[in-house]
C-alpha positions in Angstrom: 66.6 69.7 134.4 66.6 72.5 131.6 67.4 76.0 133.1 66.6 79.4 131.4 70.1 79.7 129.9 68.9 76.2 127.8 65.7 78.0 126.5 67.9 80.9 125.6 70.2 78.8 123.8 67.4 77.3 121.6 66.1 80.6 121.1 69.5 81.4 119.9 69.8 78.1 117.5 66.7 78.1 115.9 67.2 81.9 114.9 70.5 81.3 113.8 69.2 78.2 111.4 66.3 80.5 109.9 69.1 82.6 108.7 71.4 79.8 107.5 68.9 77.8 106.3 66.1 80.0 105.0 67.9 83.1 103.7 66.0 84.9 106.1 67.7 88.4 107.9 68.8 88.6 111.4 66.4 89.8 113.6 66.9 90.8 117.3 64.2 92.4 118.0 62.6 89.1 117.2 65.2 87.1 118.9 64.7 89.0 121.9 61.0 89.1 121.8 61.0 84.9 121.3 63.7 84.5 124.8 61.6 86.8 126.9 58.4 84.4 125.4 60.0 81.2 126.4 61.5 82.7 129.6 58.1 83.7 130.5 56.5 80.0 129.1 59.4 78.0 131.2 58.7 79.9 134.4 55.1 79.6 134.5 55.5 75.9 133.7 58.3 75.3 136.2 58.0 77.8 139.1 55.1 76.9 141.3 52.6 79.5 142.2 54.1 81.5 139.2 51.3 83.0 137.8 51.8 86.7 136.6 50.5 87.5 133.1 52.6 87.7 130.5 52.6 91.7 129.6 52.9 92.5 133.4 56.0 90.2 133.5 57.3 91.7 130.4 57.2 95.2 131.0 58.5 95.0 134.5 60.8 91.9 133.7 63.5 92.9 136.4 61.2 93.0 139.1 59.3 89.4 137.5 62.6 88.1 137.2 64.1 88.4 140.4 60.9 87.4 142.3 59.9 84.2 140.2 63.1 83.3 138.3 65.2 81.6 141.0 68.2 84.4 141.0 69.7 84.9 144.4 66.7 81.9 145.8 
């Protein structure tokens, strides 16, 4: 089963091939914005009774993390 380390991973990968393979310039504020989106996506998908929006969980992601993201669970 994929964890959230995985989805940062790919996060990591596909950015890293847009720059390698489509001139394009590093990012992080992209790169970021992309793992916090798929963090969000793979909990909702994966944690039952997840179900906190996406800008709540995002601009409290500490506290949405901890509750819902199966550290110290």
């Amino acid at each position: 089963m994929a964890n959230v380390v995985d989805f940062l991973n790919l996060v990591h990968m596909h950015h890293k091939n847009r720059i390698v393979f489509s001139n394009e310039r590093f990012n992080g504020q992209k790169q970021m914005d992309d793992a916090i989106f798929f963090c969000w996506i793979w909990l909702k998908n994966m944690e039952n009774g997840f179900g906190i929006p996406f800008h709540s969980w995002a601009t409290n992601i500490r506290v949405g993390f901890c509750n819902h993201g199966g550290i110290n669970q």
